[in-house]
N, C-alpha and C positions, 0 to 999 in steps of 0.2 A: 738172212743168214745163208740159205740156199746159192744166193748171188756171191756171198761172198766166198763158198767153197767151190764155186764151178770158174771165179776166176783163182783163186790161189791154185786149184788143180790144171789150170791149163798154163800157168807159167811154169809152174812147179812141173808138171807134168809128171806130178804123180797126186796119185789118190789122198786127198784130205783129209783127215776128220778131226772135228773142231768138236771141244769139251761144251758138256751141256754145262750153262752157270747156270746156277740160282739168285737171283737175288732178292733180298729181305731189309725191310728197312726197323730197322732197331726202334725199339720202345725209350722217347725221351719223357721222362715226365721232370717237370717243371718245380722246382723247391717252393714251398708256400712259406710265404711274407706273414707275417704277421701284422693284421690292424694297427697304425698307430692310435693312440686313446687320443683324440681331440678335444675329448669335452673341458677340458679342465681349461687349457689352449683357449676354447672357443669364447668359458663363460669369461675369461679377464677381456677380449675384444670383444664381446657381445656389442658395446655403449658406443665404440667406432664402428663396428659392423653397421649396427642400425642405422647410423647416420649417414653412411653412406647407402646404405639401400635405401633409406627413405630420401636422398638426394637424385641416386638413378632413377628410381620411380618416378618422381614430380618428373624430372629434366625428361622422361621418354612417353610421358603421356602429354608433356607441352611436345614434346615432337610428332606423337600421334596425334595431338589436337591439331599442330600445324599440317601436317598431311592430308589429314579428309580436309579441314579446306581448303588447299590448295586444289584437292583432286574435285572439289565443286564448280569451284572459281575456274579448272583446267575443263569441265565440262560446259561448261555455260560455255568458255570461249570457242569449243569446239562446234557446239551448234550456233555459235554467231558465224563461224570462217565455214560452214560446211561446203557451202559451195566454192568456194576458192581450194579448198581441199580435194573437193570432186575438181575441179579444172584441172590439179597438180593430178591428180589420180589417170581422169584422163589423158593429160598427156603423155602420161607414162605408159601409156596401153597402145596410143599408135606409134608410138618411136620402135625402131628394132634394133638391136644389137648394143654397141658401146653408146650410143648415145642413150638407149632405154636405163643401163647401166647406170651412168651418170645426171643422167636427172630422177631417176628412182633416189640415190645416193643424198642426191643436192636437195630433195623434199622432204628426206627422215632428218637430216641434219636443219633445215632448215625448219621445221616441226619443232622437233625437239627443243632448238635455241627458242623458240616462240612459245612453249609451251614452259621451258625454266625461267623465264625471264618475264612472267606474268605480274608480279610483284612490282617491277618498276616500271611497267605501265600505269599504276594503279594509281589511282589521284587519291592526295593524301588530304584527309579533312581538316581543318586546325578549330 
């Protein structure tokens, strides 16, 4: 504020003074909504409700059964490959610059496809 009356006074070249504001920020309050009642709503789908929760349920605990063992099966292979991982690891320690870059890059990408794609390795029994 100071700044700005020491330049208005030296174009102006006259003495400034700048009104003191105040300012205040106003009280919003918010109108309250009233509850819709649900229940009456809820209990006529209750008999669709269930069935589909009890459909998400089954469907996400066969997804969390498939995960842990995948992430078994993702272990075991990791301590079969450990040292091919340490050779990837290492090389990436003596490279410097864009090339450290690029093979750092080229080992998570290649990880990773090795690591999702364990399933169709997997010999299938009949």
């Amino acid at each position: 504020m100071d700044k700005l009356k020491t330049i208005l006074s030296n174009i102006l070249k006259v003495k400034v003074k700048l009104p003191k504001v105040k300012l205040s920020v106003p009280k919003i309050t918010l109108p309250k909504i009233p509850k819709p009642n649900l229940k009456p709503w809820l209990e006529k789908l209750s008999p669709v409700v269930s069935k589909v929760l009890k459909k998400v349920l089954k469907l996400s605990l066969k997804a969390l059964k498939g995960l842990v063992s995948w992430l078994g099966k993702a272990a075991k292979e990791g301590i079969a490959q450990i040292f091919t991982l340490l050779g990837f690891f290492i090389a990436w320690l003596t490279l410097t610059g864009t090339a450290q870059n690029v093979v750092g890059i080229a080992t998570i990408i290649a990880t990773v496809i090795w690591l999702v794609t364990i399933p169709l390795r997997e010999e299938k029994e009949e």
